[in-house]
C-alpha positions in Angstrom: -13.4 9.9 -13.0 -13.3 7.7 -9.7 -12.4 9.0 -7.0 -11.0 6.1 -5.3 -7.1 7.2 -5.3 -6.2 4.2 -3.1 -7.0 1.8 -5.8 -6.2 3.9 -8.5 -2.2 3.4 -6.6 -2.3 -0.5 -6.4 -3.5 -0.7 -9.9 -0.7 1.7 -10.7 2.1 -0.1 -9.4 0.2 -3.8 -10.1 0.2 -2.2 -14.1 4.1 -0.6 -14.2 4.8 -4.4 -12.5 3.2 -6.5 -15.3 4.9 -4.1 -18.2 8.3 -4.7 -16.2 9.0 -1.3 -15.6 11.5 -0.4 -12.6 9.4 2.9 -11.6 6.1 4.5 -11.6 5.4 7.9 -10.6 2.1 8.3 -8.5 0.2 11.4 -7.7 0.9 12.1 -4.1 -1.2 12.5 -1.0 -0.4 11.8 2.6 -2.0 8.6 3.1 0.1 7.4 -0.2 2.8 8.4 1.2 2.5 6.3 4.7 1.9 3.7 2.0 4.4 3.9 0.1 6.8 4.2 3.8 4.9 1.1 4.6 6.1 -0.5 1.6 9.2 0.3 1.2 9.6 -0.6 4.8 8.5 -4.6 4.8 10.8 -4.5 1.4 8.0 -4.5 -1.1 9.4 -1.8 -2.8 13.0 -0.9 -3.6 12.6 3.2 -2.5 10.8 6.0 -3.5 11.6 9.7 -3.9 9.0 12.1 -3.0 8.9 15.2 -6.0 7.6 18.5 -5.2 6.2 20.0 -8.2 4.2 22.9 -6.6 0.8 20.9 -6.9 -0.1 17.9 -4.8 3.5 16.1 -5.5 4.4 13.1 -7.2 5.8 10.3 -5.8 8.3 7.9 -8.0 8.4 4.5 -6.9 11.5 2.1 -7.5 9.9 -1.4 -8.2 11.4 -4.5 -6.9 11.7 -7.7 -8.4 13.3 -11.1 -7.3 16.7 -12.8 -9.0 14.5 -14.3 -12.1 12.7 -10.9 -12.9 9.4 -11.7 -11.1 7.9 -8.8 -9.2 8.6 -9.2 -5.2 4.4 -8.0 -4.9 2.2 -11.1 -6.3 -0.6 -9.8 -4.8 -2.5 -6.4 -3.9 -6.0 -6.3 -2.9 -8.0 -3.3 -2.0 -10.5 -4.7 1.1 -12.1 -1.4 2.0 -14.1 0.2 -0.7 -15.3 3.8 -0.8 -19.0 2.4 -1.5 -18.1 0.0 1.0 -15.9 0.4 3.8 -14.5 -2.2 5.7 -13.4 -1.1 9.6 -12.3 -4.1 11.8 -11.0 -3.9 15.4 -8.1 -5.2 16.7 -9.4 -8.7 17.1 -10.9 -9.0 13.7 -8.3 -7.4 12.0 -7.4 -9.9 8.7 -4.0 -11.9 8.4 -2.8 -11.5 4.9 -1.7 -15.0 3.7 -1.2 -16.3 6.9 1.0 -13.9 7.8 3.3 -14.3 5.0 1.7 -10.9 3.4 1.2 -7.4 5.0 -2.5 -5.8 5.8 -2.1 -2.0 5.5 -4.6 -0.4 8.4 -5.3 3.5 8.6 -6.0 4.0 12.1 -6.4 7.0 14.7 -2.7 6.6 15.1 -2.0 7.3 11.3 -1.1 4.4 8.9 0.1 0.8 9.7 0.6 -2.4 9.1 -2.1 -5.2 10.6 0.8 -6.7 13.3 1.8 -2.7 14.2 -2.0 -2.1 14.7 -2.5 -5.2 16.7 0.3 -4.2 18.7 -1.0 -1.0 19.7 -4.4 -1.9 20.1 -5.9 -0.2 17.9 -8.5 -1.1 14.8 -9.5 0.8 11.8 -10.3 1.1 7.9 -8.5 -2.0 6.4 -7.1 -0.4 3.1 -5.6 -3.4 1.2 -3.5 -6.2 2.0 0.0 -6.5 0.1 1.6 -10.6 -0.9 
């Protein structure tokens, strides 16, 4: 079994996307869950509800997708790697898209978005970027 749970949640939700389905339930952990906030905050997602179920939690994502049935995500990419991680400073943190896309940055301050992490100065492990 891997043990990379970041990309094992993008390919999650990139999988329940393709098959149409409007929710897929996760195995939780914290950086997940600022994830998840994340996406559901820039409107990548529709909500989520966080279950307890005595264990590590599960959390059920409600996907979005646009007037003609087309997932709102095209795109998720995992940058950092655990065989190879990829750490960037504020100045070289990556654009997704030009902007158009989110990067999603776990920093000293917690998790963020590339512009939030610009904002506050602060660089760290680029996890994925989101289009």
């Amino acid at each position: 079994m891997h043990s990379d749970t970041i990309s094992d949640f993008l390919t999650r939700i990139r999988n329940a996307q393709r098959a149409g389905h409007r929710r897929v339930d996760i195995p939780a952990s914290k950086i997940k869950r600022a994830m998840t906030k994340i996406l559901v905050d820039k409107g990548y997602i529709n909500k989520y509800i966080d279950i307890q179920d005595g264990k590590q939690g599960v959390l059920r994502l409600f996907l979005k997708y646009d007037a003609y049935g087309q997932p709102v995500i095209k795109e998720m990419k995992r940058i950092s790697k655990p065989g190879l991680r990829k750490y960037s400073n504020t100045e070289s943190l990556p654009k997704s898209y030009n902007g158009l896309g989110i990067v999603i940055v776990s920093t000293s301050r917690g998790v963020m978005t590339d512009k939030e992490a610009r904002k506050l100065n602060v660089g760290g492990e680029v996890l994925c970027s989101v289009y």
